[in-house]
N, C-alpha and C positions, 0 to 999 in steps of 0.2 A: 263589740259593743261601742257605740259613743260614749265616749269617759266625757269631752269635751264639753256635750248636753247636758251630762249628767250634773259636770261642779256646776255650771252656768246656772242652771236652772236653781244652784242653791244660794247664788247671790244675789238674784233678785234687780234683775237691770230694770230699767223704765226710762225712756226714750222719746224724742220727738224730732221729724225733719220739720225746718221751720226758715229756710230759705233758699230761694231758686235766684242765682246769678244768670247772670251775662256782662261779660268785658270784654271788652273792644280793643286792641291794640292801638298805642301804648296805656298799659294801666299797670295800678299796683293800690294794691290795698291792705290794711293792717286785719288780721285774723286773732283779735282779741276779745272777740265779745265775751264771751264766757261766764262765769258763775257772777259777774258784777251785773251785766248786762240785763240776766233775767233772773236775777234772784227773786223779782217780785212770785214769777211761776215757779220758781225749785222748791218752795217753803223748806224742808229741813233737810234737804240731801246735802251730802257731803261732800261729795266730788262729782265732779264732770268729766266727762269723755267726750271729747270734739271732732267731728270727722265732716272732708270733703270730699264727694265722687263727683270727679269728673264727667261730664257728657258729651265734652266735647271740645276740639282746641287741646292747645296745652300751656302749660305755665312753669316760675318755678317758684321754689317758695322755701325760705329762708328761717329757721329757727332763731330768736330773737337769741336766747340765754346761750348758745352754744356755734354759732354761726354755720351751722351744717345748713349748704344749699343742696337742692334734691330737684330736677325736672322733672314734670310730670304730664301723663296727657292723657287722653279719654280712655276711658277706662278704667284708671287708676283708683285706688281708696287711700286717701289721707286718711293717718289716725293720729290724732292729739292723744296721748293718756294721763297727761297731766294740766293738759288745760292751758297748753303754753302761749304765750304769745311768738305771734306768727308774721311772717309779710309774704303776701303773692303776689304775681304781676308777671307782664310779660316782659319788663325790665324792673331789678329790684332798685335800679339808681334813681327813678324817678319819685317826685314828690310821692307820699301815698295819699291816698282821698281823705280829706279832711283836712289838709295843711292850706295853709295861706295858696291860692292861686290856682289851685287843682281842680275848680268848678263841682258842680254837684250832681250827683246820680238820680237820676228816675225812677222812683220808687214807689211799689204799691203795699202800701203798709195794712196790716189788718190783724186784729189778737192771736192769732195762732199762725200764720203764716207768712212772709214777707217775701214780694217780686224785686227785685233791683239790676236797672241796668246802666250799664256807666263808660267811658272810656273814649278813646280817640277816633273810633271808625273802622281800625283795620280788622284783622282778622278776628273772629271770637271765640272765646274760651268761654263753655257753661257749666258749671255746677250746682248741684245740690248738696246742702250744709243740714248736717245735722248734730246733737249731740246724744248721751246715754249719760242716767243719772243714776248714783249706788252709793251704798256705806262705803265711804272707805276703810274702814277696817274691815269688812267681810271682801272686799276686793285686793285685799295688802297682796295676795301672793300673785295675784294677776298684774299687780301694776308694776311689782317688783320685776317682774319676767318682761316688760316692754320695753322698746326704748322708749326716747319722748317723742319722737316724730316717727311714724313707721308709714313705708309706703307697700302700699298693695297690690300689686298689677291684678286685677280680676279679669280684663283682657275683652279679647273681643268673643269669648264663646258662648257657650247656652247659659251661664252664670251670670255672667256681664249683663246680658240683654234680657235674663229674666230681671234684674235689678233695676234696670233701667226702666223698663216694662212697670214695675210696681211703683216708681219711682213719680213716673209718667202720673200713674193712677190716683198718686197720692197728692200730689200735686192739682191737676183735677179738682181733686175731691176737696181742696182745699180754698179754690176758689169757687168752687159752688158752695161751700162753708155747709156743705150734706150734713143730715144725723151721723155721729162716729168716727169723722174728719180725726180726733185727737189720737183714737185708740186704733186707728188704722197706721197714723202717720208714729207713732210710738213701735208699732209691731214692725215697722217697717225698717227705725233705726237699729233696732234689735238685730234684724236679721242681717241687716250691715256689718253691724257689728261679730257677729257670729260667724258669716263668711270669713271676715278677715282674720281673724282666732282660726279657721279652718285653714285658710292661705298658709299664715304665716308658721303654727304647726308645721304644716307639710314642707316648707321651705328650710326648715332649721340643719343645720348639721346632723350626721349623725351622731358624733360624737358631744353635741351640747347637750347642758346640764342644766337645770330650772325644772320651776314646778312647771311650764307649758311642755314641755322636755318630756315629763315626768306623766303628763298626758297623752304622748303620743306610745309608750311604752307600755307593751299589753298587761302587765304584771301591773306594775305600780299606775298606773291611770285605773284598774279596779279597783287599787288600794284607795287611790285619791278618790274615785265614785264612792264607795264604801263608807270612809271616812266622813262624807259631807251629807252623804244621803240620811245617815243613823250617827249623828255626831254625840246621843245619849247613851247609847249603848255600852258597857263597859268591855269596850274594846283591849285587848293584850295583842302583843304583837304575835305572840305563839297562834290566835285567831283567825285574826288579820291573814296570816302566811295560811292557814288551811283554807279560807277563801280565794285567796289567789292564786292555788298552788307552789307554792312554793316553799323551800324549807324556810325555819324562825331566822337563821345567822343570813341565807341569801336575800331576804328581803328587808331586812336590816342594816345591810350594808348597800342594798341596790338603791335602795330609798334612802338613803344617808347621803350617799353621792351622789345621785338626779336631783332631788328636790333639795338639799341643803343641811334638812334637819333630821330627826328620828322620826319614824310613824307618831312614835306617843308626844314627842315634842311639838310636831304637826298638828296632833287631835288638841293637843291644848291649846294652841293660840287660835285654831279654829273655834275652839268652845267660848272662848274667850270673846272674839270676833261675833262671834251670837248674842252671847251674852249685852254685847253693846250694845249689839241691836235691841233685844229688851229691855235696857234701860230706858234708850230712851225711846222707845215708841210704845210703849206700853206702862200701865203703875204698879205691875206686880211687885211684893217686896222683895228686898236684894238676897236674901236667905233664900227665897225659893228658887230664885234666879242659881244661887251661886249650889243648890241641891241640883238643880239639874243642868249645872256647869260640869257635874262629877264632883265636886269639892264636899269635903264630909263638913266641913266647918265653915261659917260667915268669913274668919280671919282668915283662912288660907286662902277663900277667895279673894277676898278683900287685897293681900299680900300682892299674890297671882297679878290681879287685875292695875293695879296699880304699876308692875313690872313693866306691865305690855303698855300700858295707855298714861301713863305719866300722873294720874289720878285717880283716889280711890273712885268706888263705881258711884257712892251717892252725888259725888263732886261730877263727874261724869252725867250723871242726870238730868242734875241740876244745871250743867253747861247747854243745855240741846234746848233751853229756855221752853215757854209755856206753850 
């Protein structure tokens, strides 16, 4: 089975590609647009996820808060998971664009999509930028398992160039401004995003430990499906173990050491992680909410919710404004 589809599909991503580069040797640019830039368009998401695929050329590109540099070239999938600020270029010494002296890019601006090209002349690097937008609380164990800068090689085979292909299309589609330009160019970050969770999977050790870990593992990535799929279920671990085959103490201690925590410790902050979700996108009251959290009582959820999220839940509602 795809466990991988299965958690995804319970976090609920929503995505847009929304710029096509070209840079010219020498260039260097700053990779901070992010949740400032278009919060106008996010209205209440919580986080972003930032990513650049290369089409062409290469570059390198320097994380701001930790100075890890990384070269990169066509093919490749940059992933931001934290939305970090960034510098590309094909020298990181030079001015980046927008500093005193650096002249200005060529740009075709328009609401949903932007063209920019900019640089010295020489050789060219192109990419397509896009980001994915999610709770972050319903994403905590995802973003726990990343680093902040991941690189992707997706390469030059049938993957790469179907990507590239849709990439192509979306693109297209975005300056003939078609009916569905947004919901194609969203479906398309997604699946960006989803290759590279497939990539990066497949690349891990075998001996690493995490919830992505914990997905590639036939036993416990049906637990973790299970778990996300039916998160009201009153699930016991004695259960759980008869669905995945396995005995109660092996799946107990397998998912103890892969994912970090207990199944039942898991199902709560999961519930928990929903639960936020229903605060604040919907006016259900918090007793129903905190009924089919599994909590027999308002206080215990109230308690619970507080632990994980630093506020009770009404404080919590009331934070995600009108």
């Amino acid at each position: 089975m795809d466990f991988l589809s299965d958690v995804l599909k319970s976090i609920h991503l929503e995505g847009a590609v929304f710029l096509n580069a070209e840079f010219t040797a020498p260039w260097c640019v700053r990779g901070d647009s992010g949740m400032a830039m278009y919060k106008d368009r996010l209205a209440a998401a919580e986080h972003m996820v930032f990513f650049h695929f290369l089409t062409a050329g290469s570059c390198k590109v320097r994380l701001n808060s930790t100075g890890e540099v990384l070269e990169v070239s066509a093919g490749d999938l940059l992933l931001f998971a934290q939305d970090d600020r960034h510098l590309l270029g094909s020298d990181l010494q030079i001015a980046p664009l927008g500093e005193a002296g650096t002249g200005s890019p060529q740009v075709i601006d328009d609401p949903e999509f932007i063209q920019i090209r900019y640089g010295g002349g020489g050789a060219p690097t192109r990419f397509v930028c896009g980001y994915l937008l999610c709770s972050r609380s319903m994403c905590r164990p995802l973003f726990e398992a990343l680093p902040r800068m991941l690189r992707i090689p997706i390469g030059d085979g049938q993957a790469s160039a179907l990507l590239r292909e849709l990439l192509q299309a979306g693109v297209r589609e975005s300056l003939a401004t078609r009916p569905g330009t947004a919901s194609t160019l969203a479906k398309l970050a997604e699946l960006m995003f989803v290759e590279a969770m497939r990539r990066y999977v497949e690349s891990l050790p075998p001996d690493r430990n995490g919830w992505l870990a914990g997905l590639r593992d036939a036993h416990i990535g049906r637990a973790l499906a299970l778990l996300h799929a039916e998160p009201g279920k009153p699930w016991t671990v004695d259960e759980l173990a008869r669905e995945v085959a396995l005995s109660r103490s092996v799946l107990a201690e397998r998912f103890t050491d892969v994912v970090g925590e207990s199944p039942m410790q898991y199902l709560m902050r999961w519930r928990l992680a929903l639960a936020a979700q229903m605060l604040r996108s919907g006016k259900e009251a918090v007793t129903r909410i905190a009924e089919r959290s599994g909590y027999e009582s308002g206080a215990a959820f109230n308690r619970a919710f507080k632990r994980e999220f630093g506020m009770p839940p009404a404080e919590w509602r009331r934070s995600a404004g009108p």
